[in-house]
Structure formats: C-alpha cells, structure tokens
DRENDO-1510 file (C-alpha; in Angstrom, 1 decimal, always signed):
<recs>
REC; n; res; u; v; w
REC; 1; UNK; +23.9; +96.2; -8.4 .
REC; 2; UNK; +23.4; +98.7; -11.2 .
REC; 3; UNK; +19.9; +98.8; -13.2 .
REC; 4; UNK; +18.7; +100.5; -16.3 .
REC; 5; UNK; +17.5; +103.3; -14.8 .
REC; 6; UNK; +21.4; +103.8; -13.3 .
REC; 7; UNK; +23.1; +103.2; -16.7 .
REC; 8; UNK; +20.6; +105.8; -18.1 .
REC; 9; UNK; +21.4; +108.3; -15.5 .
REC; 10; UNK; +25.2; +108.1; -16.2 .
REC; 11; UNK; +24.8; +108.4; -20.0 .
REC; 12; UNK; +22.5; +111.0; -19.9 .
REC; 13; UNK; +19.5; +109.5; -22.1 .
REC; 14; UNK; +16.6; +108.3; -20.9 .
REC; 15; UNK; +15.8; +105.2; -19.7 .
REC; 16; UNK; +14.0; +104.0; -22.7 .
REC; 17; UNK; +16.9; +104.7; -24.9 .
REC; 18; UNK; +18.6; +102.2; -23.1 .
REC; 19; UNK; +16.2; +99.1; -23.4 .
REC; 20; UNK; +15.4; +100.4; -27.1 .
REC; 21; UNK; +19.5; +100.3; -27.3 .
REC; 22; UNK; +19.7; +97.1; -25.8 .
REC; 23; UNK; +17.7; +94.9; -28.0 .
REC; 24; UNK; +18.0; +96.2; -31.0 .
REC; 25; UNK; +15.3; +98.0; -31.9 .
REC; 26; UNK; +17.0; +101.9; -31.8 .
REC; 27; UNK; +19.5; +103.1; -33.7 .
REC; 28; UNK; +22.1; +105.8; -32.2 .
REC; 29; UNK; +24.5; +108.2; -33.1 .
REC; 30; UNK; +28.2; +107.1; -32.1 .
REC; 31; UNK; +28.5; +109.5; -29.3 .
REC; 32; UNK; +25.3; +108.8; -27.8 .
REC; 33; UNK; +25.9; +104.6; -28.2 .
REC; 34; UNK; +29.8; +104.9; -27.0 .
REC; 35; UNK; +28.5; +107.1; -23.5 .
REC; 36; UNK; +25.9; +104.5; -22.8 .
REC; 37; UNK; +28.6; +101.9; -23.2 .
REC; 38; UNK; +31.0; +103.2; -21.3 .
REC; 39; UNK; +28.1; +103.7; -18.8 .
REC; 40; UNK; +27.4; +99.9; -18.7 .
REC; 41; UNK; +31.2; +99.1; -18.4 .
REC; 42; UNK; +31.4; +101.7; -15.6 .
REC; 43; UNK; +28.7; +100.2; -13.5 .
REC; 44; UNK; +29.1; +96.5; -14.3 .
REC; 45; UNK; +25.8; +96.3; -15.5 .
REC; 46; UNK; +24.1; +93.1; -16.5 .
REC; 47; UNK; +21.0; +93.0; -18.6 .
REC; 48; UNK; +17.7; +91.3; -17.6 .
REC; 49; UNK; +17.4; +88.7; -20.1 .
REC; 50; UNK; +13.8; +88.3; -18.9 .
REC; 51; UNK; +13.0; +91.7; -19.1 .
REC; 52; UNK; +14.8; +92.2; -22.4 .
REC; 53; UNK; +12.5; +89.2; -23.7 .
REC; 54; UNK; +9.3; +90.6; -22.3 .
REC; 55; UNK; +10.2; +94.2; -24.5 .
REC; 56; UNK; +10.5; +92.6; -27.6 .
REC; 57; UNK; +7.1; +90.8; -26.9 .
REC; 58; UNK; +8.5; +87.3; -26.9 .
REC; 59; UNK; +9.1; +84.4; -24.0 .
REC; 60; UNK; +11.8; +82.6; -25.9 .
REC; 61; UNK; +9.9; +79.1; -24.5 .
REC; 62; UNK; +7.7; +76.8; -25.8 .
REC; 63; UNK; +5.1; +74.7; -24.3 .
REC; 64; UNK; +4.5; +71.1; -24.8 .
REC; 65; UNK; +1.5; +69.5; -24.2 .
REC; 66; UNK; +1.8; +65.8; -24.1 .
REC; 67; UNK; -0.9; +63.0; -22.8 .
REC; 68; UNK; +1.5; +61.6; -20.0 .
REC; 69; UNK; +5.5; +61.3; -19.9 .
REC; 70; UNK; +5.7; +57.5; -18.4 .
REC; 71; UNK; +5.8; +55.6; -21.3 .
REC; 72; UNK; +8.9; +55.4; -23.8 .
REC; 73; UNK; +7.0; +57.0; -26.5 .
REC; 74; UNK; +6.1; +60.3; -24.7 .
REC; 75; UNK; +9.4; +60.2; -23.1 .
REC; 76; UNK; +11.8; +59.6; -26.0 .
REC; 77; UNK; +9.7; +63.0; -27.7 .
REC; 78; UNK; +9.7; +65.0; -24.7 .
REC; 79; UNK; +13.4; +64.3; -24.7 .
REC; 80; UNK; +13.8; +64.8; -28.1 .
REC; 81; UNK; +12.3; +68.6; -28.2 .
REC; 82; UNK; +14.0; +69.2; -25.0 .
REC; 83; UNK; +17.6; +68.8; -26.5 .
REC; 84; UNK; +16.7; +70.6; -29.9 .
REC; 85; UNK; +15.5; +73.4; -28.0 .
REC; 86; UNK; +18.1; +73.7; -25.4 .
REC; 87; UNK; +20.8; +73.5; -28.8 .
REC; 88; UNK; +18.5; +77.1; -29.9 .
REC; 89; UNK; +18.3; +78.6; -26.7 .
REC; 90; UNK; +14.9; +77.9; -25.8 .
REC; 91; UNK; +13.5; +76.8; -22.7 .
REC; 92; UNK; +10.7; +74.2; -22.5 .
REC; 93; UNK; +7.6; +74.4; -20.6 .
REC; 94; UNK; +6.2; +70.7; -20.3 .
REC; 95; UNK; +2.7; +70.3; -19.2 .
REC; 96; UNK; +1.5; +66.7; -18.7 .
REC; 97; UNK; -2.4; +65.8; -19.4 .
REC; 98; UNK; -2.7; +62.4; -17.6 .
REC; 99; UNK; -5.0; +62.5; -21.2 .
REC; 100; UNK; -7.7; +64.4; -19.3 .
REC; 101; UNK; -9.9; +66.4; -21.7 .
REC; 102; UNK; -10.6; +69.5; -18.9 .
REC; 103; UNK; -6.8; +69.3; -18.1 .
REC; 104; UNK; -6.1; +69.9; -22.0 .
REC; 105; UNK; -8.0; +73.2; -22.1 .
REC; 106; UNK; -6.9; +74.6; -18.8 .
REC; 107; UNK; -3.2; +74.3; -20.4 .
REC; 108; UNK; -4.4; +76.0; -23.4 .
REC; 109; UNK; -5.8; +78.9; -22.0 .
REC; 110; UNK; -2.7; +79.1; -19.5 .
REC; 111; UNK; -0.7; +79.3; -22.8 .
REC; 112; UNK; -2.7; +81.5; -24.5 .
REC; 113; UNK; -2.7; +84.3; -21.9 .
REC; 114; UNK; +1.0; +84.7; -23.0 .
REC; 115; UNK; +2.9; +82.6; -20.9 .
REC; 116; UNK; +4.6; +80.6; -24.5 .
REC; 117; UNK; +5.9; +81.9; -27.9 .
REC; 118; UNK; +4.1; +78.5; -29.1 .
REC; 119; UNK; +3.2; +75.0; -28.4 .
REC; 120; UNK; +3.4; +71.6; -29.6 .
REC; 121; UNK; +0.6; +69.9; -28.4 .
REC; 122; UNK; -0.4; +65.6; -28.1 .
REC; 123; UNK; -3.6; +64.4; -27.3 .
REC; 124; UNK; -3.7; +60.5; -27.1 .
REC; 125; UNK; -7.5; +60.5; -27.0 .
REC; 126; UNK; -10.2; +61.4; -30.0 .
REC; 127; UNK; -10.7; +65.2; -30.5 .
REC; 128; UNK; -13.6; +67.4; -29.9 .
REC; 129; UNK; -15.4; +70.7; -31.8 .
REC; 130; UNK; -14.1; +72.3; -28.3 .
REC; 131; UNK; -10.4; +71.1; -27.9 .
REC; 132; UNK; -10.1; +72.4; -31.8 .
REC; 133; UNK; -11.0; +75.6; -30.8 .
REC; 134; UNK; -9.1; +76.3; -28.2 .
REC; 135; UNK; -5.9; +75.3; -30.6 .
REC; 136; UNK; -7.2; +77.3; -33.6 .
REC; 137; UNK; -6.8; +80.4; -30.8 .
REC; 138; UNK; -3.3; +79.8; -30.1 .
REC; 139; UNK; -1.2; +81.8; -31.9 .
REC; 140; UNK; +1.3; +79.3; -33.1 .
REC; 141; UNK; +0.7; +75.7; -32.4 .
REC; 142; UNK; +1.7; +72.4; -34.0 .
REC; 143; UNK; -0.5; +69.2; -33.5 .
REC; 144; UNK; +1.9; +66.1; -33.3 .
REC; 145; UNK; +1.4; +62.5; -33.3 .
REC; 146; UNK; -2.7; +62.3; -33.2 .
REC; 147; UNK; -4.8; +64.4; -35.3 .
REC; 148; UNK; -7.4; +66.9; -33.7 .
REC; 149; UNK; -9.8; +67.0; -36.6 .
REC; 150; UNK; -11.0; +71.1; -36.9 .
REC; 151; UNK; -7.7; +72.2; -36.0 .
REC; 152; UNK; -6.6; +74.6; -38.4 .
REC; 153; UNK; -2.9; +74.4; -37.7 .
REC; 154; UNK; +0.4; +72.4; -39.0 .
REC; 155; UNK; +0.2; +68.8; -38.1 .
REC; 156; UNK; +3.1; +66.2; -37.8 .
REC; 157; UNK; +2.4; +63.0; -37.9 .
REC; 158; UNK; +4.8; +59.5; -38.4 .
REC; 159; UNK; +3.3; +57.1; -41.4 .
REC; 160; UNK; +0.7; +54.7; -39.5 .
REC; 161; UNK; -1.3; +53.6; -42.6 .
REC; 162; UNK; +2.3; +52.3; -44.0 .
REC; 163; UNK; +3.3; +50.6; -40.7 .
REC; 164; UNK; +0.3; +49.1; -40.3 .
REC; 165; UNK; +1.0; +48.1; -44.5 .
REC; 166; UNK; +4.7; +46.4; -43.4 .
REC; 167; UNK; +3.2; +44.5; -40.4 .
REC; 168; UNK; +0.6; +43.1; -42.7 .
REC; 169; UNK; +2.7; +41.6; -45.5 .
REC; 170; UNK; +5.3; +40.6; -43.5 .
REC; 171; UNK; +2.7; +38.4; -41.2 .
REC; 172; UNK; +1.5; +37.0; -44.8 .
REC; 173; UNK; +4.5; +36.4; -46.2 .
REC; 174; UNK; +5.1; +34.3; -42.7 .
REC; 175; UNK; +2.1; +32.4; -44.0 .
REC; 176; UNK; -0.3; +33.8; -41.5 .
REC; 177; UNK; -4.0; +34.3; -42.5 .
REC; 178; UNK; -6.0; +34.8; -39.7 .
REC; 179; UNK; -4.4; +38.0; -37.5 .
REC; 180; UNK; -5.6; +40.2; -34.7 .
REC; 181; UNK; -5.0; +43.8; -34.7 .
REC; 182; UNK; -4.9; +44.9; -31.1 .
REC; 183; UNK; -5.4; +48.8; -30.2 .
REC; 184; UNK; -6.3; +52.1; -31.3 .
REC; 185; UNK; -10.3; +53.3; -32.2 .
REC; 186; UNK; -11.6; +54.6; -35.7 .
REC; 187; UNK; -11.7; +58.5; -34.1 .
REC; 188; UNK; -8.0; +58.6; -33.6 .
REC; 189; UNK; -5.9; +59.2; -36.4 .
REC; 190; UNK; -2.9; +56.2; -35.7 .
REC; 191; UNK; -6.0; +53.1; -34.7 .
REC; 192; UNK; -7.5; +54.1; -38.1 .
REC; 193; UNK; -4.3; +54.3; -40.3 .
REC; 194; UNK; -2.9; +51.1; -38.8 .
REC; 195; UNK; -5.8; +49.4; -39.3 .
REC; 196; UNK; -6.2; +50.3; -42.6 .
REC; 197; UNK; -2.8; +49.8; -43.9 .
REC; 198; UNK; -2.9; +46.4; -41.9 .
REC; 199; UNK; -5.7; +45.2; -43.7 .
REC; 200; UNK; -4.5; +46.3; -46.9 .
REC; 201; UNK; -1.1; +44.6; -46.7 .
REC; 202; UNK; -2.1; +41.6; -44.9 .
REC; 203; UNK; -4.6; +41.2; -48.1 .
REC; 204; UNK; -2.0; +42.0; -50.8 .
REC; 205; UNK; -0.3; +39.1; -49.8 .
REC; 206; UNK; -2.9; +36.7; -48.5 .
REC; 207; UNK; -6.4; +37.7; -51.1 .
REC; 208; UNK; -9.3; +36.4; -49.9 .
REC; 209; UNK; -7.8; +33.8; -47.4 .
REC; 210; UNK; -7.0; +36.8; -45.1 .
REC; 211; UNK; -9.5; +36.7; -41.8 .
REC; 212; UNK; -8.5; +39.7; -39.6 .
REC; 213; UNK; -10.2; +40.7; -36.1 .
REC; 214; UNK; -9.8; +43.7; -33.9 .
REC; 215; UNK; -9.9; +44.2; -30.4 .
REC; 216; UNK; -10.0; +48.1; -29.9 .
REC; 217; UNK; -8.7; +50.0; -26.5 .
REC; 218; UNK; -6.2; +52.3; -25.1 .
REC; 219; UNK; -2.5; +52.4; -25.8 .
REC; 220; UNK; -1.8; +51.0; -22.7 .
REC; 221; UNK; -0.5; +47.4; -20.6 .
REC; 222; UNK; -3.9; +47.0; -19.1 .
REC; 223; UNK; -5.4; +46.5; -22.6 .
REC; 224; UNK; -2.7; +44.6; -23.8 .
REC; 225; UNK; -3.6; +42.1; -20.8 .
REC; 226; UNK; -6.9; +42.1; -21.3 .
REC; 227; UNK; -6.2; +41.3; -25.3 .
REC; 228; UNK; -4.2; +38.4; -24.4 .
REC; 229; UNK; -6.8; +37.1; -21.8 .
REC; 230; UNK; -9.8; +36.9; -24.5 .
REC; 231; UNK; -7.2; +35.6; -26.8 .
REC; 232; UNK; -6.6; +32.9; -24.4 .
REC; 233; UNK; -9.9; +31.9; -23.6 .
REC; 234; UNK; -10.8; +31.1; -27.0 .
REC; 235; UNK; -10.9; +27.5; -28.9 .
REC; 236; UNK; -7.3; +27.1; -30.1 .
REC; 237; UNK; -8.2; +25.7; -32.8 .
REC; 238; UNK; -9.8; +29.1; -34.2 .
REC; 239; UNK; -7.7; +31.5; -32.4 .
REC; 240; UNK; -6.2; +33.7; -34.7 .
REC; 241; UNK; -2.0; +32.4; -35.5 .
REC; 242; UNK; -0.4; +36.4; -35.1 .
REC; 243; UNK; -1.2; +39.5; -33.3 .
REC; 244; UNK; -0.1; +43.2; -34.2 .
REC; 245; UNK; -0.2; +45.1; -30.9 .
REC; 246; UNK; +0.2; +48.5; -32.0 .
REC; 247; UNK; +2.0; +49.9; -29.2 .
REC; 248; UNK; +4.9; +49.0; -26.6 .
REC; 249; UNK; +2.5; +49.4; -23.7 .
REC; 250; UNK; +0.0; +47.0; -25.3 .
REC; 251; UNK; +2.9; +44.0; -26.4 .
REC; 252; UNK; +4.0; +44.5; -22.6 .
REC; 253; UNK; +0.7; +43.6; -21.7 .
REC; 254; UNK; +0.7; +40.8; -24.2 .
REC; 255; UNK; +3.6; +39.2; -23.3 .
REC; 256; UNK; +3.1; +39.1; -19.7 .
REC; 257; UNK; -0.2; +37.1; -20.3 .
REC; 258; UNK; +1.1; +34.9; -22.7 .
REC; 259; UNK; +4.0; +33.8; -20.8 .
REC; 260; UNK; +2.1; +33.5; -17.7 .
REC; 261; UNK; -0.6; +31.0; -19.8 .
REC; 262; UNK; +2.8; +29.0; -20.8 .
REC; 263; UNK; +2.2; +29.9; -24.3 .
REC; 264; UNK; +5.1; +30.3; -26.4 .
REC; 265; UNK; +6.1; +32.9; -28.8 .
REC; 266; UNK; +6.3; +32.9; -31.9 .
REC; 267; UNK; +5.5; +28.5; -31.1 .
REC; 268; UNK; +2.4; +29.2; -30.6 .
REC; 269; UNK; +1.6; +32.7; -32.2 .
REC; 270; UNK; +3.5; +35.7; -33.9 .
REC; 271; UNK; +3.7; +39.2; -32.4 .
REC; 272; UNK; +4.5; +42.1; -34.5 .
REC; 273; UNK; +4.7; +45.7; -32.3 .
REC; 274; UNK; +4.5; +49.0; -33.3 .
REC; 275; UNK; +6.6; +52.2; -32.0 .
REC; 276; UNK; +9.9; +49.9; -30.8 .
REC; 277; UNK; +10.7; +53.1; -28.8 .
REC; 278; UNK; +11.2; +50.8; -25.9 .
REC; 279; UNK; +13.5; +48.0; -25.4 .
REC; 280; UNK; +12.0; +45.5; -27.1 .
REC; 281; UNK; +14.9; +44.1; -28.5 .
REC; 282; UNK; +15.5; +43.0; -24.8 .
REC; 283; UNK; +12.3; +40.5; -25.1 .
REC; 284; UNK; +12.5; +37.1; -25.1 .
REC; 285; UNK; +12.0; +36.5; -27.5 .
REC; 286; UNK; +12.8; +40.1; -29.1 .
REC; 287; UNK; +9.9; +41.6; -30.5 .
REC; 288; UNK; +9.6; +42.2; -34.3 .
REC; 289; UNK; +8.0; +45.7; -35.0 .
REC; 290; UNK; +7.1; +49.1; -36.6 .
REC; 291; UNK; +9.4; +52.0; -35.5 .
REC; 292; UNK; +8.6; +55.2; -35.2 .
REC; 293; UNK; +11.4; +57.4; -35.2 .
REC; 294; UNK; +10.7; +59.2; -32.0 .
REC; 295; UNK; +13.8; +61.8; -32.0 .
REC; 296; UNK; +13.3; +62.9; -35.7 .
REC; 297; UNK; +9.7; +63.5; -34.8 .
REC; 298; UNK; +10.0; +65.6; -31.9 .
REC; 299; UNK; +13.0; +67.4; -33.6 .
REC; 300; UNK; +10.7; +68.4; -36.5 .
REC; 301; UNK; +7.8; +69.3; -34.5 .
REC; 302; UNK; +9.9; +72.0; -32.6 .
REC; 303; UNK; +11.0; +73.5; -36.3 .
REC; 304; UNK; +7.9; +72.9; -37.9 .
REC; 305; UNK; +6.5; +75.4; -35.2 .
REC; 306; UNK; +9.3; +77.7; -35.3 .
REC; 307; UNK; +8.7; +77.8; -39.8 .
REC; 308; UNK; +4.4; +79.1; -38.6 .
REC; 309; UNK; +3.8; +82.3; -39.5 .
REC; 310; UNK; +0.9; +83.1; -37.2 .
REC; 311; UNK; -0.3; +85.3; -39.7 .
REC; 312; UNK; -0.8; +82.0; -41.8 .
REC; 313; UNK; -2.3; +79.7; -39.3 .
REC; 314; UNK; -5.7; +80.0; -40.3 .
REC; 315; UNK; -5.5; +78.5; -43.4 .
REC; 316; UNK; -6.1; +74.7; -44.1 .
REC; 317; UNK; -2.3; +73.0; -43.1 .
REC; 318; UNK; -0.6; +70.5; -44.9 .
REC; 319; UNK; -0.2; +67.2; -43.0 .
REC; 320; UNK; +3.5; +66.0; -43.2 .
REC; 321; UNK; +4.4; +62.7; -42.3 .
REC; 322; UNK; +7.8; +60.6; -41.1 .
REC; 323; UNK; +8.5; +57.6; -42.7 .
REC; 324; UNK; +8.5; +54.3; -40.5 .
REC; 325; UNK; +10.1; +50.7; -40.7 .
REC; 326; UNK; +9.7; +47.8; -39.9 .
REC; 327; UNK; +12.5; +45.8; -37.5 .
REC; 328; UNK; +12.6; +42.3; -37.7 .
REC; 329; UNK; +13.4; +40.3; -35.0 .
REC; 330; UNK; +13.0; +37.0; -33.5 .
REC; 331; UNK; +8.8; +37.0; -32.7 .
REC; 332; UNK; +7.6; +36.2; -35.8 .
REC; 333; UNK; +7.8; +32.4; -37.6 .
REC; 334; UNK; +5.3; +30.7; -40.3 .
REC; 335; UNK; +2.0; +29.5; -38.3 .
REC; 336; UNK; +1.9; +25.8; -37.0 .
REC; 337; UNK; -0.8; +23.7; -39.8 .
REC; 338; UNK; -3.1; +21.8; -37.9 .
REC; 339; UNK; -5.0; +18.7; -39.6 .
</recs>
C-alpha cells in the first residue's frame, strides 16, 4: 500500500508538500498539483484521515462527560449529541463519572492533554473551587444541565425555576395546599430553581394557605423510596395531599412505595414528576409532569460548543436556557376534604 512518502517520491516534491497539499493549507502551481495527482491516482493512494486530522491540529471528536448513562435522562442526551455529531462528522468520546468527584478530574486532564477538540461536560453533584478549575483549563468546554459555579465557560441549562412554577399552580389550581417537594439540594443549580419556582407558583395560587415541605436527596429510586416511606409513616391526617418528585428516578421510587402501602394515586395523593424523559405515560396511573426536552438540549449543547471561540472563553458566559412544559396526565385530582 502506497504512503505519502511514495506519492512524494513519484511527483517529485517533498513529502511535506504533499500533506501541506492535502489539507489545504498550500497552494500550488498547476503543474506541480496535476503531477502529485496523477501520482495519487497512479499508486491508489488513500489518505490517513487520522493523520491528516492530527496536521491541522484538530481530533474532529468531542468528549462528553456525563454523571452515569443508566437512567433515561443521561441516556436520551447522550443519544441526542451522539446523532447530531455523527450528522457533522464527529465522533464522540463518552466518559461516564459514576458522579465520582476524582473520576471527574481524571477525565479532565485526559481531555486536556489533547485527546478532544472540546467537551460537554455534566456533573449531577454540587461543584467545587477545584472541579471549576480544571474546566476553566479546557480549551473549549460547555457546562450542561447543572451549573459548576466558577466555571468561566458557556452553560446550557433547561428552565427549572419555571417547571418548578407549572407544578406549583397546577397542584393549586387542583386545590392542593399542603405539597412536598421531593429532591435536589440548595448547591445544585435544578434542587434550587425547582424549589423556588415551586414555591412561587404554588403561592400565586394558594397565598398564605400554602404549607410546603422538602425532603432533599439524590436524583435517584432509593430516595424516592425512602420519600415515600417517611411519607407513609406519618399521621394521615397531616400528611401533605401532593408530592412533586423532581425526577423519573425519584417518582419510580415513589410509586413503588405507595403502591406497595396500598395507597392510591391520585385517591389518596397527587404526584406531579419532573424530566418525563422516561415512560411515564406507561404508569398507572400515568404520571403528570415537567418535561425537559432532552434531545433539543443535547443538540444545542454540541453547537453551543462548536459557536466557542477559545479565544473568548475566559470571559463571564451567558447562561441560556430551554423552555420546559408541563404534561398533564392522569396523577393529579383535587385533594380529599376531611372533617
């Protein structure tokens, strides 16, 4: 099989000339360009597209960072970039986190020795003066979904304060007044928003009759099932009459408890979710809830990084954010009055 060095030999040019030729970069006289055609006809030659990538200083992939790829959130983005990139022809390099902290910055500094053109990275924990400065040395990189405060780089993130605003009105204008808001901490981005807009729209509606609680913990099915177990185990008569369980892993966890228990929803309590990524029109019954659009997000985040200018990415970034909505269902009904 022919290489450069043959082709360069037969047109009588040097080797360089030939890769400068290649990609671009080096402008020829005719004769010159038509003998090192004919040379790479002659031969059969076919050009490295690695190598060719490499001399114009570039990968052509991009690597993902994302907390895990098991749960329909994660997995829905993954996919999305994956099909956005392949339509560009990039290829993807996917590095999962199990959400490990010292896993994060070993990725980082894999992807910072050159290994990426840039990266889109997810965190699904709270960020740290040391996790920001490992993605302010990156030289193109796009924070998605949760915020890493101190990062100094584009961030993407879907509209939690306003889900959490739908879930809340549309629980009070059920008739509900006393609501727990499962999931999510005040140091990450989404549990603060949601909350927020929650409280706000559950209070539009309701005024000062509006009790809300909070029961904060992981996005995940274990805390959903341990939500629904303290629920449970309180006086019925002051439990709270609707829950908004601000992911898909935490209403599976809910769910399972609750039907377990024999209570019955939305009998015995509303449920409003948040992402609807998963199926949870397939519930029984189907599960009202906040969607995030999953695909649009990770098709934005890929040309949100592909629109950095590295040159810019040290000054302060705009946040953008995607517009949810709320899906209604069949899990939500006005509270049962006791006397």
């Amino acid at each position: 099989m022919a290489n450069l060095q043959d082709v360069a030999t037969a047109a009588n040019v040097s080797k360089t000339t030939v890769s400068r030729y290649l990609n671009g970069s080096l402008e020829l006289p005719t004769r010159t360009a038509e003998a090192i055609d004919t040379a790479i006809r002659r031969l059969n030659y076919v050009p490295n597209p690695h190598a060719r990538r490499l001399s114009l200083g570039r990968s052509d992939t991009i690597a993902l960072v994302v907390p895990e790829i098991s749960t329909p959130f994660f997995a829905g983005f993954v996919a999305a970039v994956e099909a956005d990139a392949d339509r560009r022809g990039l290829s993807l390099a996917l590095h999962a986190t199990l959400n490990r902290p010292d896993r994060e910055m070993t990725y980082l500094d894999h992807i910072r020795q050159g290994h990426a053109d840039g990266l889109i990275f997810i965190t699904n924990h709270a960020g740290s003066p040391a996790l920001a400065a490992k993605i302010n040395a990156t030289a193109r990189c796009v924070v998605v979904d949760e915020d890493v405060p101190g990062a100094n780089v584009p961030k993407l993130f879907c509209d939690n304060d306003h889900g959490g605003c739908l879930a809340g009105r549309h629980l009070a204008q059920a008739g509900h007044r006393h609501a727990l808001f499962i999931g999510g901490v005040d140091q990450m981005i989404s549990g603060a928003r949601r909350f927020a807009g929650f409280a706000r729209g559950l209070r539009e509606i309701a005024g000062p009759a509006a009790r809300i609680e909070r029961f904060s913990g992981a996005y995940t099915v274990e805390a959903g099932r341990e939500a629904a177990r303290a629920f449970i185990a309180r006086d019925p008569a002051d439990r709270p009459t609707a829950i908004f369980a601000t992911s898909d892993e935490l209403v599976i966890g809910l769910y399972e408890i609750l039907r377990g228990t024999g209570l019955s929803v939305p009998r015995d309590v509303s449920v409003v979710g948040f992402d609807d990524v998963g199926p949870l029109h397939l519930f029984a019954p189907a599960v009202t809830a906040v969607r995030q659009p999953v695909w649009d997000l990770g098709k934005r985040a890929l040309q949100l990084l592909l629109d950095t200018d590295p040159a810019e990415q040290g000054k302060l970034p705009q946040e953008e954010l995607l517009a949810v909505t709320l899906i209604e269902r069949a899990s939500v009904a006005p509270p049962i009055l006791t006397t």
